[in-house]
N, C-alpha and C positions, 0 to 999 in steps of 0.2 A: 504494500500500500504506500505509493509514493504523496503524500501532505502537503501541504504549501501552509506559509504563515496564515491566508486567508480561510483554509480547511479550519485551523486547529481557532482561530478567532472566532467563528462561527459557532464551534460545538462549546468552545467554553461560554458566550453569551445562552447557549440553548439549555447546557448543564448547571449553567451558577446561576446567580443573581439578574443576570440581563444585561450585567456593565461588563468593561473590558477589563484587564490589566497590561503587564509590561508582557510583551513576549522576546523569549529568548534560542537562540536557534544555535548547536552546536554542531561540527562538523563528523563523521566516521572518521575513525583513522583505525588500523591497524598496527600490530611491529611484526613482522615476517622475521626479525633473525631478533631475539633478544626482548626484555621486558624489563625496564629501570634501570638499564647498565646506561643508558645515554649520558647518563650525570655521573657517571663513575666509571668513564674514558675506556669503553666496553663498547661491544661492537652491537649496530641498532639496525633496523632496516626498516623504519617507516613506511607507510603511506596510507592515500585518504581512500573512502570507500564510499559509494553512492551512498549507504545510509547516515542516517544523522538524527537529531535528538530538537525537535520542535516543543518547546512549553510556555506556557503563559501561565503568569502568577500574580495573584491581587493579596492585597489583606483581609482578612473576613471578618475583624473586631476581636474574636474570638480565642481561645488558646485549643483549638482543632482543626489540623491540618485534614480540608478535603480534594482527596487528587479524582480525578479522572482518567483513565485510560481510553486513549481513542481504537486502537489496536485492539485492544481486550475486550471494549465495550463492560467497563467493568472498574464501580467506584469502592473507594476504599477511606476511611474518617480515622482519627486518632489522635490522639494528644501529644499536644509538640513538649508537652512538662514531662508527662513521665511517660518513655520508654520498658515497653514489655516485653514479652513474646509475639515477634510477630506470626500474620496465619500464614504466607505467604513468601516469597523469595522478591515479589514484586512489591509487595509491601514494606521490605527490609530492603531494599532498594531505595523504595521512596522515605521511606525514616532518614536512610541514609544522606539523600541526597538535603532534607530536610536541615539535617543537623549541620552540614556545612556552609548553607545558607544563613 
């Protein structure tokens, strides 16, 4: 399923609230030879790959992170305070990417 910014702006006004947020678009990349050696003078062999990582994200007032998957057709809620078990590998994905935010 190839997305445009304009796909993923849509389902998030259709999913959320109705308003927009920021959206942020990252690139596929690959490493073919090597994984973390590129900072410690190791030999690397990058490159990009047609997929990529499309999100938009707003504040909800709230202390409950609500993601949507456009892929999965499939939403997921939880608390950005306290971390648990998550159900999920996509869900601990999303805690994850949550906590470096």
């Amino acid at each position: 399923m190839k997305l445009t910014i304009d796909d993923v702006r849509s389902r998030f006004i259709k999913h959320f609230d109705g308003s927009t947020g920021n959206v942020y678009a990252a690139p596929g990349r690959i490493n073919l030879i090597g994984e973390h050696t590129d900072y410690n003078n190791g030999f690397v062999f990058p490159g990009a790959v047609e997929q990529g990582m499309i999100a938009e994200i707003k504040p909800n007032g709230t202390r409950t992170v609500d993601a949507y998957s456009i892929d999965l057709k499939d939403r997921v809620q939880f608390s950005h305070v306290a971390l648990g078990p998550c159900s999920s590998s996509r869900e601990n994905c999303t805690r994850s990417l949550r906590s470096m935010l």
